[in-house]
C-alpha positions in Angstrom: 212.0 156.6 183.1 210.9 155.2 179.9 207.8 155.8 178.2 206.3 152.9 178.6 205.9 153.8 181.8 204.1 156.9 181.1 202.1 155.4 178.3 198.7 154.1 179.3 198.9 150.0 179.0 195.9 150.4 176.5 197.3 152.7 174.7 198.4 152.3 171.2 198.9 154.2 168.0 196.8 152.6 164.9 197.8 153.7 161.6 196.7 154.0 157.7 199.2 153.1 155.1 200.0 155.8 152.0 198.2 153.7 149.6 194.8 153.2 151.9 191.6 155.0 151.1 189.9 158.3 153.0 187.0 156.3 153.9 189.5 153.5 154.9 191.2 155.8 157.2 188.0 157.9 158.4 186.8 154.0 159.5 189.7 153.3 161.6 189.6 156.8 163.4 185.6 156.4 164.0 186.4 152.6 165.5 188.5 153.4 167.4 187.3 157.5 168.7 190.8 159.1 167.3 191.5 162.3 165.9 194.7 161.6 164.3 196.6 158.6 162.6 199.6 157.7 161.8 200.3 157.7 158.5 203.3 154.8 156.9 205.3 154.3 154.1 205.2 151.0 152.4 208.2 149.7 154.7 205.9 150.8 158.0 207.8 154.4 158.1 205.7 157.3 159.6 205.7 159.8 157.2 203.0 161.7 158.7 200.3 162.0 160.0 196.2 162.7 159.4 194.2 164.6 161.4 190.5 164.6 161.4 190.5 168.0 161.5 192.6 168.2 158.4 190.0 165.8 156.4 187.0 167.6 157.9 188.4 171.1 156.3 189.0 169.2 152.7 185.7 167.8 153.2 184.1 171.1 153.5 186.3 172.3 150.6 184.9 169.9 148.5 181.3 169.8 149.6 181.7 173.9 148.8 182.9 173.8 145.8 180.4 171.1 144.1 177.6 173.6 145.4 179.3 176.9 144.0 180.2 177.9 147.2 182.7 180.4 147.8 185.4 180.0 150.2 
């Protein structure tokens, strides 16, 4: 078997390049209902990957900090 057979016909991976923006990839996730993204290298190389999780965490990091909170 190969996996396109396994993979859903609709299915597809989207991802973000190194140099887009947060928002950039937070837009593409919220489109298209993912949690995670592919992320590429400037030759279209995954070299990782973002989860919304991950950016969620940061984005309570962040919030936390600016309003002295502590972790």
């Amino acid at each position: 078997q190969q996996i396109s057979d396994l993979a859903a016909a609709e299915s597809r991976q989207m991802s973000v390049k190194l140099t887009d923006t947060l928002a950039q990839a937070l837009d593409t996730m919220s489109r298209y209902d993912l949690e995670d993204l592919a992320v590429t290298d400037e030759d279209g190389r995954v070299v990782n990957d973002l989860r919304l999780s991950e950016v969620l965490a940061f984005a309570l990091k962040v919030y936390g900090r600016a309003n002295g909170i502590d972790e």
